[in-house]
DSSP file (Angstrom, degrees, kcal/mol; ACC not computed):
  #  RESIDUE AA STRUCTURE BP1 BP2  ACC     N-H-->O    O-->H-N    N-H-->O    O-->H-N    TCO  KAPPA ALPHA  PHI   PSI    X-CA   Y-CA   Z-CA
    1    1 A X              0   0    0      0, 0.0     2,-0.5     0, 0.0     0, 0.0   0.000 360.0 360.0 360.0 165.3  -17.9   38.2   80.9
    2    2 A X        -     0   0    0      1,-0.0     2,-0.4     0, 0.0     0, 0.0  -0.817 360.0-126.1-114.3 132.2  -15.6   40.2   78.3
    3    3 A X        -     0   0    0     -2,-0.5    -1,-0.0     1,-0.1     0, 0.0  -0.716  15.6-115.2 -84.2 120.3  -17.3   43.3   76.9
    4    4 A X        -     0   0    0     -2,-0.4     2,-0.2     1,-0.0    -1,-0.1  -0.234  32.9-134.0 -64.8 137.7  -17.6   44.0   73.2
    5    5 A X        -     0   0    0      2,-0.0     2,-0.6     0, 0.0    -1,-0.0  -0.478  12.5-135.6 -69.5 159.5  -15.4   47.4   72.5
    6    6 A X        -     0   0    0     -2,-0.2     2,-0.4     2,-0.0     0, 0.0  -0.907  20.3-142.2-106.9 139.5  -17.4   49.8   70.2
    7    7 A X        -     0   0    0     -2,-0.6     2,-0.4     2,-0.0    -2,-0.0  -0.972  17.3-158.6-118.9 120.1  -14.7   51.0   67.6
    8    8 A X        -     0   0    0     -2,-0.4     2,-0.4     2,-0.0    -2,-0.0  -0.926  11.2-139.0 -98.3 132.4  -15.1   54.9   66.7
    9    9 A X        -     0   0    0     -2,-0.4     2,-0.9     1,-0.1    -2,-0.0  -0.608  18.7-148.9-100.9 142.5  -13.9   56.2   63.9
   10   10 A X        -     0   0    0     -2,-0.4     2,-0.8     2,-0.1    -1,-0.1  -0.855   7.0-161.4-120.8 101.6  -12.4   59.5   64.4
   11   11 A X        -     0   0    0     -2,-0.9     2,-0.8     2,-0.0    -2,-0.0  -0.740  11.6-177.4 -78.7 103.4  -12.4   62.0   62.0
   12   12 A X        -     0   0    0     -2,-0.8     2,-0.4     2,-0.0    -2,-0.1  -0.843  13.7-170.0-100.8 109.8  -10.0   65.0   62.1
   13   13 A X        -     0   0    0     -2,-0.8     2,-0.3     1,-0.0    -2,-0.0  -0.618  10.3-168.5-106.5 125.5  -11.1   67.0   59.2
   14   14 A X    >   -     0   0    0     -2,-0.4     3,-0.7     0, 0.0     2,-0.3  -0.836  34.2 -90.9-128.2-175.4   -8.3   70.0   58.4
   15   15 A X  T 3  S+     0   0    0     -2,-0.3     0, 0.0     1,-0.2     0, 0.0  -0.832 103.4   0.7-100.6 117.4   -8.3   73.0   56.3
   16   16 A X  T 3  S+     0   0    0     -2,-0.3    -1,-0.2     3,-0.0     0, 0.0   0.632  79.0 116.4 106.6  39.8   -6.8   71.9   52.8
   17   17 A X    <   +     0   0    0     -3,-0.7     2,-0.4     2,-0.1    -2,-0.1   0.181  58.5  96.4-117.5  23.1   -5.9   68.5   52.8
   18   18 A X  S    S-     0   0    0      3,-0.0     2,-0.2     1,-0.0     3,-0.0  -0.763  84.1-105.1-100.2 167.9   -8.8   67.8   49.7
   19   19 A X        -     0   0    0     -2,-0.4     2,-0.2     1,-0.0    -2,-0.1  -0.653  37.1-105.8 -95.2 145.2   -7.5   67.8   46.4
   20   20 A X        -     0   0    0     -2,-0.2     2,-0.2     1,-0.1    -1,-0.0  -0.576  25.2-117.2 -79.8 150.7   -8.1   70.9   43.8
   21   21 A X        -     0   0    0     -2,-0.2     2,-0.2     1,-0.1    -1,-0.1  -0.522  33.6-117.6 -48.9 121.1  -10.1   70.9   41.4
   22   22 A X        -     0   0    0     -2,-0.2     3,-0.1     1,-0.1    -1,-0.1  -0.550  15.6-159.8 -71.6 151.5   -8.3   71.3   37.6
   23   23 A X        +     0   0    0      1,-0.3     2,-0.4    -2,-0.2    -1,-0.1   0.636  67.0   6.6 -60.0 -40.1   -9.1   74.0   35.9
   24   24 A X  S    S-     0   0    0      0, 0.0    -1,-0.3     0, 0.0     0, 0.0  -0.968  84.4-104.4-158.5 144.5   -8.2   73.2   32.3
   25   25 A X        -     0   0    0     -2,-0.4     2,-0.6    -3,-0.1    -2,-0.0  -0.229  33.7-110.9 -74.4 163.3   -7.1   70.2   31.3
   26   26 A X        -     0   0    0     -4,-0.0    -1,-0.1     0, 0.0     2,-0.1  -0.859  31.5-132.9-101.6 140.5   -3.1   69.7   30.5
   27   27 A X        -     0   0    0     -2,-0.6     2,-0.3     1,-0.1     3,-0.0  -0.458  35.0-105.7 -70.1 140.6   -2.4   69.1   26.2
   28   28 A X        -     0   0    0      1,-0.1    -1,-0.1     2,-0.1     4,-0.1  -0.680  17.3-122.6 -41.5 115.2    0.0   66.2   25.8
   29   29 A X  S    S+     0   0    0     -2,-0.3     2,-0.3     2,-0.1    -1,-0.1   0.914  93.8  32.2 -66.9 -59.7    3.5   67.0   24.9
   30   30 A X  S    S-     0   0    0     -3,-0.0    -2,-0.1     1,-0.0     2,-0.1  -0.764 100.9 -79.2-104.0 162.4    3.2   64.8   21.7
   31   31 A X        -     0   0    0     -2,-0.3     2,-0.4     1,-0.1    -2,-0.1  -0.363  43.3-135.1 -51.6 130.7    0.5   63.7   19.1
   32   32 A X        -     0   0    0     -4,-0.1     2,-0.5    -2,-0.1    -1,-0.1  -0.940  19.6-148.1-112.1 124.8   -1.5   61.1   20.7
   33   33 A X        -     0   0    0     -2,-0.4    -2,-0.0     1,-0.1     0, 0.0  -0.835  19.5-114.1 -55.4  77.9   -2.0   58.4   17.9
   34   34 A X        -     0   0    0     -2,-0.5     2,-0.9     1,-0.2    -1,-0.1   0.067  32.3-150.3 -56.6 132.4   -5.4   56.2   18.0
   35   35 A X        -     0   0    0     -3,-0.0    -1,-0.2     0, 0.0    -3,-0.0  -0.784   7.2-124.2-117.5 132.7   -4.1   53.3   18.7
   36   36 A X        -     0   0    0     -2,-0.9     2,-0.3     1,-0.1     3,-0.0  -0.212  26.5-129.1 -48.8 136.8   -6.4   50.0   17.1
   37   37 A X        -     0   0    0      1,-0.1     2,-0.2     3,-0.0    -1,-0.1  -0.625  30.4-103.4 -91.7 175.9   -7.4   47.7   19.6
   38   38 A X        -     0   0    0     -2,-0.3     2,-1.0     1,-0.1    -1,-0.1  -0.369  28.6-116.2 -77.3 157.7   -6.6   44.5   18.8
   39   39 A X        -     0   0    0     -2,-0.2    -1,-0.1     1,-0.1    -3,-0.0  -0.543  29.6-113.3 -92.0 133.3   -9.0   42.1   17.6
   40   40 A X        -     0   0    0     -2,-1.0     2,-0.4     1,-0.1    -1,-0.1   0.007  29.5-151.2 -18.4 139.3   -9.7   39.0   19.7
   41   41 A X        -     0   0    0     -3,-0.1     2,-0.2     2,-0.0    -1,-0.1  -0.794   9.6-144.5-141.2 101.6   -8.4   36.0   17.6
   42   42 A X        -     0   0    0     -2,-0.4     2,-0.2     1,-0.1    -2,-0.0  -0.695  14.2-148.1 -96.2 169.6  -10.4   33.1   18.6
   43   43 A X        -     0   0    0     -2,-0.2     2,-1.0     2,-0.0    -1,-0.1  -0.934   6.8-150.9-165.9  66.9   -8.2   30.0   18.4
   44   44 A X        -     0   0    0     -2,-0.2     2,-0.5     1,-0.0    -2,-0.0  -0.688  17.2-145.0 -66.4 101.2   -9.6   26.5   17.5
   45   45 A X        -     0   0    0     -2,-1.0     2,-0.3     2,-0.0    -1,-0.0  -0.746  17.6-161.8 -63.2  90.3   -7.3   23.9   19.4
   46   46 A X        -     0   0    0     -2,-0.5     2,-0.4     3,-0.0     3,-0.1  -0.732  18.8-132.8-104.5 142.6   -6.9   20.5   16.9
   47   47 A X     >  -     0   0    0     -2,-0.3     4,-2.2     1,-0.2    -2,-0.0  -0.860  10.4-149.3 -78.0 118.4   -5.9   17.7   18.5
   48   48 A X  H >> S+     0   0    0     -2,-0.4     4,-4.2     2,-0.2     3,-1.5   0.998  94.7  50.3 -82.6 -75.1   -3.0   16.2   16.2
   49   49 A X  H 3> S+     0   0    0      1,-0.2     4,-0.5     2,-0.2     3,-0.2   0.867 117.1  42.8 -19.1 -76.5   -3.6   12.3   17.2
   50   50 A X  H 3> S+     0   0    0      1,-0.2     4,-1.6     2,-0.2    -1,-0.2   0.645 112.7  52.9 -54.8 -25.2   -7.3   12.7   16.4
   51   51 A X  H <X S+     0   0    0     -4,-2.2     4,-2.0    -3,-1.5    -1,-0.2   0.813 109.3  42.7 -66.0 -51.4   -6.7   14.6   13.4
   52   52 A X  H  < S+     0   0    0     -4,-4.2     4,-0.4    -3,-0.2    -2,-0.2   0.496 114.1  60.8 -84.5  12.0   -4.1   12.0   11.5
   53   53 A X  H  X S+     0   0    0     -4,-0.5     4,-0.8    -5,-0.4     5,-0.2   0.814 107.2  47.6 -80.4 -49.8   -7.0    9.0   12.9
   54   54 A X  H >X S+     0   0    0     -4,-1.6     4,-2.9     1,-0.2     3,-1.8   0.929 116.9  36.1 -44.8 -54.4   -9.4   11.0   10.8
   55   55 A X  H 3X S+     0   0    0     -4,-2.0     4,-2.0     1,-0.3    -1,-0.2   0.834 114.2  54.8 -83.9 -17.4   -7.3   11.2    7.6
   56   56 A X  H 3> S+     0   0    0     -4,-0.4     4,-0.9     2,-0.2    -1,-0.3   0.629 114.8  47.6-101.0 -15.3   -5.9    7.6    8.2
   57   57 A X  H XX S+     0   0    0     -3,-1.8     4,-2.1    -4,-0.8     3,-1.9   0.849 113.5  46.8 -89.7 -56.1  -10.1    6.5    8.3
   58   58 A X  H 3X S+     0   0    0     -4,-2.9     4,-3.6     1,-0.2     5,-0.3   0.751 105.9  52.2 -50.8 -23.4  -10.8    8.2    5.6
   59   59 A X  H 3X S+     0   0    0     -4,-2.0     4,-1.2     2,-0.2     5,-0.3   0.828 118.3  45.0 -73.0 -27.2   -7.7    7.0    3.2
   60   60 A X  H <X S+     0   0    0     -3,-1.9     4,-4.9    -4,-0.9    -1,-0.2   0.953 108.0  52.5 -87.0 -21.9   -8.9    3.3    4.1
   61   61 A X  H  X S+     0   0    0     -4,-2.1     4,-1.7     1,-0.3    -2,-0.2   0.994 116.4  46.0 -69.6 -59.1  -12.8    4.2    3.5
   62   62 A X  H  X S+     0   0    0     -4,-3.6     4,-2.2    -5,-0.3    -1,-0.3   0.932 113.9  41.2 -52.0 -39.2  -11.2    5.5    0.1
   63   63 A X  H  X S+     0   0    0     -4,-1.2     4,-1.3    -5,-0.3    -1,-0.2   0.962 116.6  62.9 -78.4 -36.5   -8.9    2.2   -0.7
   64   64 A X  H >X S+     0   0    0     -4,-4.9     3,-3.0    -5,-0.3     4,-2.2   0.962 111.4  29.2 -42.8 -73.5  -12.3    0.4    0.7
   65   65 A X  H 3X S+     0   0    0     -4,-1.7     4,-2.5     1,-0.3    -1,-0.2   0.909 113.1  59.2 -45.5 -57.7  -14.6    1.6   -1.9
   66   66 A X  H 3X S+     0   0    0     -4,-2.2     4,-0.8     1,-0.3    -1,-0.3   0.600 108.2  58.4 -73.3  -3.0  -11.9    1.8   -4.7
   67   67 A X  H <X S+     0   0    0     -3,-3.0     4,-1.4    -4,-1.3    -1,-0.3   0.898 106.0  44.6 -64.4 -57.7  -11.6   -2.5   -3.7
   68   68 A X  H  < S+     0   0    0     -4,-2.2     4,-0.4     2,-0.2    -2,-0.2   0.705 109.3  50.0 -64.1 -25.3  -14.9   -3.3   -4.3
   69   69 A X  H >X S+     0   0    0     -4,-2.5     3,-2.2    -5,-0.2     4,-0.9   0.967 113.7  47.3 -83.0 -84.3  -15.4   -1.6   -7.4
   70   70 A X  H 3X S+     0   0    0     -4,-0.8     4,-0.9     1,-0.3    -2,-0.2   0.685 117.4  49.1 -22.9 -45.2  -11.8   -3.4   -8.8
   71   71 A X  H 3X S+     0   0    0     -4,-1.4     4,-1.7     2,-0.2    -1,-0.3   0.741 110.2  47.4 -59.1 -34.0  -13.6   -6.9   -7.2
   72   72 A X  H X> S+     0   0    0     -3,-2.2     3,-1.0    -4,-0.4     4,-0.6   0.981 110.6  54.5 -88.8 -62.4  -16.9   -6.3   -9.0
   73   73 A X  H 3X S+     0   0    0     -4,-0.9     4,-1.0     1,-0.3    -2,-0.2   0.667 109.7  44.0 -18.3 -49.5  -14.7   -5.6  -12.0
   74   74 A X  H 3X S+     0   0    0     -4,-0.9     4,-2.7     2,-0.3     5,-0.3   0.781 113.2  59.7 -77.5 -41.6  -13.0   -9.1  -11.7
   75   75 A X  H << S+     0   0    0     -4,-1.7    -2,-0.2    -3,-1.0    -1,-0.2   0.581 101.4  42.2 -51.4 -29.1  -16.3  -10.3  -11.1
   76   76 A X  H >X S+     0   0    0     -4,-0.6     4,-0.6     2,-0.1     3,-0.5   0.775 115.1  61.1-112.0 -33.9  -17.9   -9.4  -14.1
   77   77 A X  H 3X S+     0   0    0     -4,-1.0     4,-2.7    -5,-0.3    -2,-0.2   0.948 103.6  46.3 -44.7 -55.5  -14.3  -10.7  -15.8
   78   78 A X  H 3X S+     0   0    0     -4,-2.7     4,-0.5     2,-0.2    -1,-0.2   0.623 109.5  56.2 -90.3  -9.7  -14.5  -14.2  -14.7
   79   79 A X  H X4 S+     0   0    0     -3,-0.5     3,-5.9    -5,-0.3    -2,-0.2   0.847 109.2  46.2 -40.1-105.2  -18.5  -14.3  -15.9
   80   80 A X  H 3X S+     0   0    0     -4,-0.6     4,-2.1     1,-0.3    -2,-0.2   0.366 114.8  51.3 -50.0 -21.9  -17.5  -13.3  -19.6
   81   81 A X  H 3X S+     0   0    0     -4,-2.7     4,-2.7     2,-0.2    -1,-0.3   0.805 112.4  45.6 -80.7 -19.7  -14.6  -16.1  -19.3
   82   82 A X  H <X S+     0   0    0     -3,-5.9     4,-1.2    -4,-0.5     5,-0.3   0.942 111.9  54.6 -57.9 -47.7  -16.9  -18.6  -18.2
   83   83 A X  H  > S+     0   0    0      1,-0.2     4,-2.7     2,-0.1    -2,-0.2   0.912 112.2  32.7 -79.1 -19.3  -18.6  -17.5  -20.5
   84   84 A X  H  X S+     0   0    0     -4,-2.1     4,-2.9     2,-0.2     5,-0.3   0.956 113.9  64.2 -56.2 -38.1  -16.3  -17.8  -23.6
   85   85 A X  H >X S+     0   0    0     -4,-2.7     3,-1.3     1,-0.3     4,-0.7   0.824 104.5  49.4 -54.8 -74.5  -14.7  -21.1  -21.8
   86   86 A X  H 3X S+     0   0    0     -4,-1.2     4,-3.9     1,-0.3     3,-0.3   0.604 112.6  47.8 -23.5 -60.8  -18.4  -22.5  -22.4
   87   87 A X  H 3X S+     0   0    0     -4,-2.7     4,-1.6    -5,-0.3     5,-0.3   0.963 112.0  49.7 -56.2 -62.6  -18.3  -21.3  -26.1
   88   88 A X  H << S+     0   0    0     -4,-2.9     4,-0.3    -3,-1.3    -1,-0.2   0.730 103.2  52.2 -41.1 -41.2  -15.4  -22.7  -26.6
   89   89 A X  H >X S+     0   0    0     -4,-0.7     4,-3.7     1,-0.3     3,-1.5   0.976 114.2  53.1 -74.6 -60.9  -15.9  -26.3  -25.2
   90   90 A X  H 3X S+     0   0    0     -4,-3.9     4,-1.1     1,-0.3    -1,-0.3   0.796 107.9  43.1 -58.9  -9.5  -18.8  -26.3  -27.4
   91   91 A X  H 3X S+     0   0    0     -4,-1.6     4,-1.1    -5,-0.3    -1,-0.3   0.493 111.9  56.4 -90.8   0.4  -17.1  -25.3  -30.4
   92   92 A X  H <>>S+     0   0    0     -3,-1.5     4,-1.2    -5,-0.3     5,-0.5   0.758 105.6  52.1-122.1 -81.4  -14.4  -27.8  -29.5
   93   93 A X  H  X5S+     0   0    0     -4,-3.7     4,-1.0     1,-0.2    -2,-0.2   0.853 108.5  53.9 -31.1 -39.7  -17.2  -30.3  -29.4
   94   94 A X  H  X5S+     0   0    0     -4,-1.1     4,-1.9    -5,-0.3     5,-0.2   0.940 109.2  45.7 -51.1 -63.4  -18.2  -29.2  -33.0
   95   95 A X  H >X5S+     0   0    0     -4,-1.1     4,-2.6     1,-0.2     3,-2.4   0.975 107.0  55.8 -53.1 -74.3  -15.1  -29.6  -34.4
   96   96 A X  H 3X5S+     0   0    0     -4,-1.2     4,-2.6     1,-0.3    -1,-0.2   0.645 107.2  50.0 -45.8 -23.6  -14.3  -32.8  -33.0
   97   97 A X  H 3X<S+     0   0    0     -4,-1.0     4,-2.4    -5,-0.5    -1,-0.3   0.887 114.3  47.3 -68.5 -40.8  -17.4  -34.3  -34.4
   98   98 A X  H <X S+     0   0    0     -3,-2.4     4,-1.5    -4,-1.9     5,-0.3   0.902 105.0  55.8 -67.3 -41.2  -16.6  -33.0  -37.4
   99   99 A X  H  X S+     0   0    0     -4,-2.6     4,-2.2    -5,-0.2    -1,-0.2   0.915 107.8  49.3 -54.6 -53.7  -13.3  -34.0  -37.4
  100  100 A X  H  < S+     0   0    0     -4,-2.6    -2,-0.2     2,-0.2    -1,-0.2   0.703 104.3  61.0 -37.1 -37.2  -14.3  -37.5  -36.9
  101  101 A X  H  < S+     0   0    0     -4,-2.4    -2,-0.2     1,-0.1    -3,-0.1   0.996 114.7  36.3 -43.3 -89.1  -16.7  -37.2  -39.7
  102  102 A X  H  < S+     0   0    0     -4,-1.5     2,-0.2    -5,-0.1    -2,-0.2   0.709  94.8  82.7   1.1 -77.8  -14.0  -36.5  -41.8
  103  103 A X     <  -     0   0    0     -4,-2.2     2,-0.6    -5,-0.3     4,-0.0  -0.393  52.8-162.8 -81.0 135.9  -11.0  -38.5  -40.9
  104  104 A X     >  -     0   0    0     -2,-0.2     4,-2.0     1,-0.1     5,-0.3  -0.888   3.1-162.8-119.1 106.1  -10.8  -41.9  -42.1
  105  105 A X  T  4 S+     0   0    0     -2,-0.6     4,-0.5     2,-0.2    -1,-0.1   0.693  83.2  51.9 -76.0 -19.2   -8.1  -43.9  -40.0
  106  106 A X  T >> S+     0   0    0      2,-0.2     3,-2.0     3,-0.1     4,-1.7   0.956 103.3  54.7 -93.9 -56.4   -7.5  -46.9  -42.4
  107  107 A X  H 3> S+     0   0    0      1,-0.3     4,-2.8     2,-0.2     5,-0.3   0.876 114.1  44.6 -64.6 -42.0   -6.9  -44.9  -45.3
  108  108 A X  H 3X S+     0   0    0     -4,-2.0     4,-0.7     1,-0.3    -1,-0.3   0.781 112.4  49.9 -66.1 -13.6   -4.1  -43.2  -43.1
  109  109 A X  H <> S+     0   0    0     -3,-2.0     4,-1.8    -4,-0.5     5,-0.3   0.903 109.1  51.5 -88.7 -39.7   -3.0  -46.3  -41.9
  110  110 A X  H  X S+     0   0    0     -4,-1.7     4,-4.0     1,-0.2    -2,-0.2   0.936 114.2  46.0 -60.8 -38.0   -2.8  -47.9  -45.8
  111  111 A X  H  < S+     0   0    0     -4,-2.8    -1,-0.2    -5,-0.3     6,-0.2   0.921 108.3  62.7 -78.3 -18.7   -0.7  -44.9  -46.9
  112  112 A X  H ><>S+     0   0    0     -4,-0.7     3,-1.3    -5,-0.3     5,-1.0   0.957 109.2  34.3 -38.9 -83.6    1.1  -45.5  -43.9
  113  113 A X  H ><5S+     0   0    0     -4,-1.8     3,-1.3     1,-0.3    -1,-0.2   0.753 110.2  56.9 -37.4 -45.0    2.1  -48.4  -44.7
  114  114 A X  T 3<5S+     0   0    0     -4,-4.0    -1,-0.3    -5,-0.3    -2,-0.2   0.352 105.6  58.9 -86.3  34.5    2.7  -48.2  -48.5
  115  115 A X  T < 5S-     0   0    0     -3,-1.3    -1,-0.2    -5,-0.1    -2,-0.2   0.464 125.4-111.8-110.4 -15.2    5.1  -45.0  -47.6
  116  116 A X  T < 5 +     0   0    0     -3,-1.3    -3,-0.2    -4,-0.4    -2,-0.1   0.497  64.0 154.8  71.8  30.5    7.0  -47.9  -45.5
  117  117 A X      < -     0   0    0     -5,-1.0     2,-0.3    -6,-0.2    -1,-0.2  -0.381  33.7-153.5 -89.3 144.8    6.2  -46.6  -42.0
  118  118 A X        -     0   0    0      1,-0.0     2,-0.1     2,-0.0     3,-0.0  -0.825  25.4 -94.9-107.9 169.9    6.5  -50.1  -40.1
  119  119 A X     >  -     0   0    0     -2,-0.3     4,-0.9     1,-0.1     3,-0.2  -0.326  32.0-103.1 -72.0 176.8    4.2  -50.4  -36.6
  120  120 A X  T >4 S+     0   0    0      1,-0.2     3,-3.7     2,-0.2    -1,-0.1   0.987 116.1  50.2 -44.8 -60.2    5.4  -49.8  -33.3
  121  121 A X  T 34 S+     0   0    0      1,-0.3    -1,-0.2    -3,-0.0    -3,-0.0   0.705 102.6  53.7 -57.2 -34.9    5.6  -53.4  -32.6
  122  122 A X  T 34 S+     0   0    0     -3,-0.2     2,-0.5     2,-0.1    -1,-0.3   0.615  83.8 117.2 -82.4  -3.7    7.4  -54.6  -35.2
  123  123 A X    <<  -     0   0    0     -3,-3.7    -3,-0.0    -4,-0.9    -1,-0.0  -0.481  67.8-123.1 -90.5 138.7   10.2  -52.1  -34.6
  124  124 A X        -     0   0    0     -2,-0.5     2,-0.4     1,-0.1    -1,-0.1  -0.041  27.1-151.4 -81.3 134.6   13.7  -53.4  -33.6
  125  125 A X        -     0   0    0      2,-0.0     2,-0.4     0, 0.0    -1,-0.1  -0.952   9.2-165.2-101.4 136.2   14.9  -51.9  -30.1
  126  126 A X        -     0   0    0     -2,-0.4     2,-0.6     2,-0.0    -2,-0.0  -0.991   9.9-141.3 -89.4 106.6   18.6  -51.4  -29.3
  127  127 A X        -     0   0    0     -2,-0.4     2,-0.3     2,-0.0    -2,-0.0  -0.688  15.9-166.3 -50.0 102.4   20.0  -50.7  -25.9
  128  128 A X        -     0   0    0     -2,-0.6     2,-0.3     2,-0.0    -2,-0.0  -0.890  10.7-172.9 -85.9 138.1   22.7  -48.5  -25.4
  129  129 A X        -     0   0    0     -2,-0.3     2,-0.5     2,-0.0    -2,-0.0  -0.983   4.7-165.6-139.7 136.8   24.7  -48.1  -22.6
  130  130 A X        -     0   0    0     -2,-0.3     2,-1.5     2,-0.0    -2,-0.0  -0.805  15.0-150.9-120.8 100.8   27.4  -45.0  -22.4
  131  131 A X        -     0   0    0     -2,-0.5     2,-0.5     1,-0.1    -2,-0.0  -0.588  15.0-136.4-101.5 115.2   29.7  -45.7  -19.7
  132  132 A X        -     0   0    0     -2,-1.5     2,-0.5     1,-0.1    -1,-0.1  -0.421  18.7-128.4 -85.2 116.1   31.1  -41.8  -18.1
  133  133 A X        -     0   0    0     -2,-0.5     2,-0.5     1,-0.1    -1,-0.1  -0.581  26.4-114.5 -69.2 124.1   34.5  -41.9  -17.5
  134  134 A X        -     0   0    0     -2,-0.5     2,-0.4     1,-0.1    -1,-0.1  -0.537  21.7-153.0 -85.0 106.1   35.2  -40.6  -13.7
  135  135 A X        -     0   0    0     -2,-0.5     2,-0.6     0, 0.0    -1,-0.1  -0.547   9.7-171.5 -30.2  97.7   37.2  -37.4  -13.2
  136  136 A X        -     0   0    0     -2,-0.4    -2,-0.0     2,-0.0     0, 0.0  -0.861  14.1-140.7-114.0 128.9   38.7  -37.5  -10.4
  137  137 A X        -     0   0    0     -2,-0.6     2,-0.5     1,-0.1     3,-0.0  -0.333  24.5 -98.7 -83.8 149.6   40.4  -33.9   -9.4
  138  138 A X        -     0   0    0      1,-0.1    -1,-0.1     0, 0.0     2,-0.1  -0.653  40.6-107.4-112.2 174.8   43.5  -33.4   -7.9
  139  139 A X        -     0   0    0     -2,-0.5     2,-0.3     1,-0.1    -1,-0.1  -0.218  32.4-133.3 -73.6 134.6   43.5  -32.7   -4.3
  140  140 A X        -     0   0    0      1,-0.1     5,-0.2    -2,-0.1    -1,-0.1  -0.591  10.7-129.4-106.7 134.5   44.2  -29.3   -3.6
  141  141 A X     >  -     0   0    0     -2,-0.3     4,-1.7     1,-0.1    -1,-0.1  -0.005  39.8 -94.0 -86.1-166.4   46.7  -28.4   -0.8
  142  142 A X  T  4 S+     0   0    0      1,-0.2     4,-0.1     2,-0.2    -1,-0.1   0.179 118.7  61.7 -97.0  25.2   45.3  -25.7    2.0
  143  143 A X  T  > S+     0   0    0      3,-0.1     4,-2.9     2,-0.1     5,-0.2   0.731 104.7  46.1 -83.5 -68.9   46.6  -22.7    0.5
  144  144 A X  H  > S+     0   0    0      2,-0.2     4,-2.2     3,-0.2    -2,-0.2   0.735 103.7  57.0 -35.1 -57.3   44.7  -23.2   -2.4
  145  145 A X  H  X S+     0   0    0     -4,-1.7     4,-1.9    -5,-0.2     5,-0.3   0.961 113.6  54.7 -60.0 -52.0   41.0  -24.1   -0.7
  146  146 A X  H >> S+     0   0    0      1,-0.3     4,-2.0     2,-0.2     3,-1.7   0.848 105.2  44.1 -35.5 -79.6   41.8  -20.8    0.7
  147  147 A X  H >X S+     0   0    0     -4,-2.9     4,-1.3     1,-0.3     3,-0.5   0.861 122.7  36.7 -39.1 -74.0   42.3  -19.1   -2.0
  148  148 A X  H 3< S+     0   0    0     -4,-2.2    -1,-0.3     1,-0.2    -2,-0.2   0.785 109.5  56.9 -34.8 -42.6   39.6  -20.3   -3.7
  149  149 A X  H XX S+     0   0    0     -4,-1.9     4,-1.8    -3,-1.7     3,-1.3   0.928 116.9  50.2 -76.8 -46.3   37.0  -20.6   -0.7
  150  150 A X  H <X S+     0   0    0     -4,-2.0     4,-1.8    -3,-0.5    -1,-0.2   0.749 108.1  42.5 -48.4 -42.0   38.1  -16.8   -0.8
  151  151 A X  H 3< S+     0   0    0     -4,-1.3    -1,-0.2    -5,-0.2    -2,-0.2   0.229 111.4  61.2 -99.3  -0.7   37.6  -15.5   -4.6
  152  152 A X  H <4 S+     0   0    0     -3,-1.3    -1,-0.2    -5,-0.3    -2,-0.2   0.873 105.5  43.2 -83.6 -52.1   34.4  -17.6   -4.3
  153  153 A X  H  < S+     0   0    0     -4,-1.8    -2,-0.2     1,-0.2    -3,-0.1   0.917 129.2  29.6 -24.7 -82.7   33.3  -14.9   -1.3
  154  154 A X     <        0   0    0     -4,-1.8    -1,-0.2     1,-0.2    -3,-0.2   0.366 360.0 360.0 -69.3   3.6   34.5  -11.8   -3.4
  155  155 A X              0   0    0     -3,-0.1    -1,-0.2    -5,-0.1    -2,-0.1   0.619 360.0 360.0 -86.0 360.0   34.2  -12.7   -6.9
């Protein structure tokens, strides 16, 4: 079997190999300046992506809101025009009664008559017929469609 070595440390102590002791300390050659330390600067890390998701929820939560309130607006519009149509249709009804009341259709039909107004029926029809004389252009050689088909392009 293999024998463990004992390891000795061998100290050869000699006369003057410690270090002296100073005496007085040595001054600095220049003015020594306190110098500030700096302060720690802690350092909040924003994620950019997550940052424009935020503003981009919040602008629609804003256009949300500012929807419903414009819709509830319209809402309360198209009440108060039912409700006028309503008035109206009655007032419309009103009139027309009244109007009937009123209007006497043979006396408009005697003065009608004694003014000379004839009726529909009795009145004489004539046919006309207007017969459009055909233009006929003349035909334009291929210089021409160019020129034209061209100034149509740029004009």
């Amino acid at each position: 079997m293999v024998q463990r070595v004992d390891v000795q440390y061998v100290q050869f102590y000699t006369q003057g190999n410690t270090a002296k002791r100073v005496v007085s300390p040595v001054a600095p050659e220049f003015a020594t300046v306190p110098i500030a330390k700096k302060k720690k600067i802690q350092r909040i890390y924003v994620d950019p992506v997550a940052a424009l998701g935020i503003v981009v929820a919040v602008a629609m939560l804003i256009m949300m809101v500012v929807g419903i309130s414009q819709l509830r607006i319209e809402h309360q519009k198209t009440a108060e025009m039912e409700q006028r149509v309503e008035q109206l249709q009655m007032e419309q009804v009103a009139l027309q009664a009244q109007y009937d009341e009123e209007c006497d259709l043979e006396a408009i039909h005697k003065t009608a008559l004694a003014l000379g107004m004839i009726p529909q029926e009795d009145a004489v029809r004539i046919p006309i017929e207007i017969e459009v004389p055909s233009q006929e252009l003349p035909r334009a050689n291929l210089w021409q469609r160019i020129g034209t088909f061209l100034t149509g392009i740029f004009a």
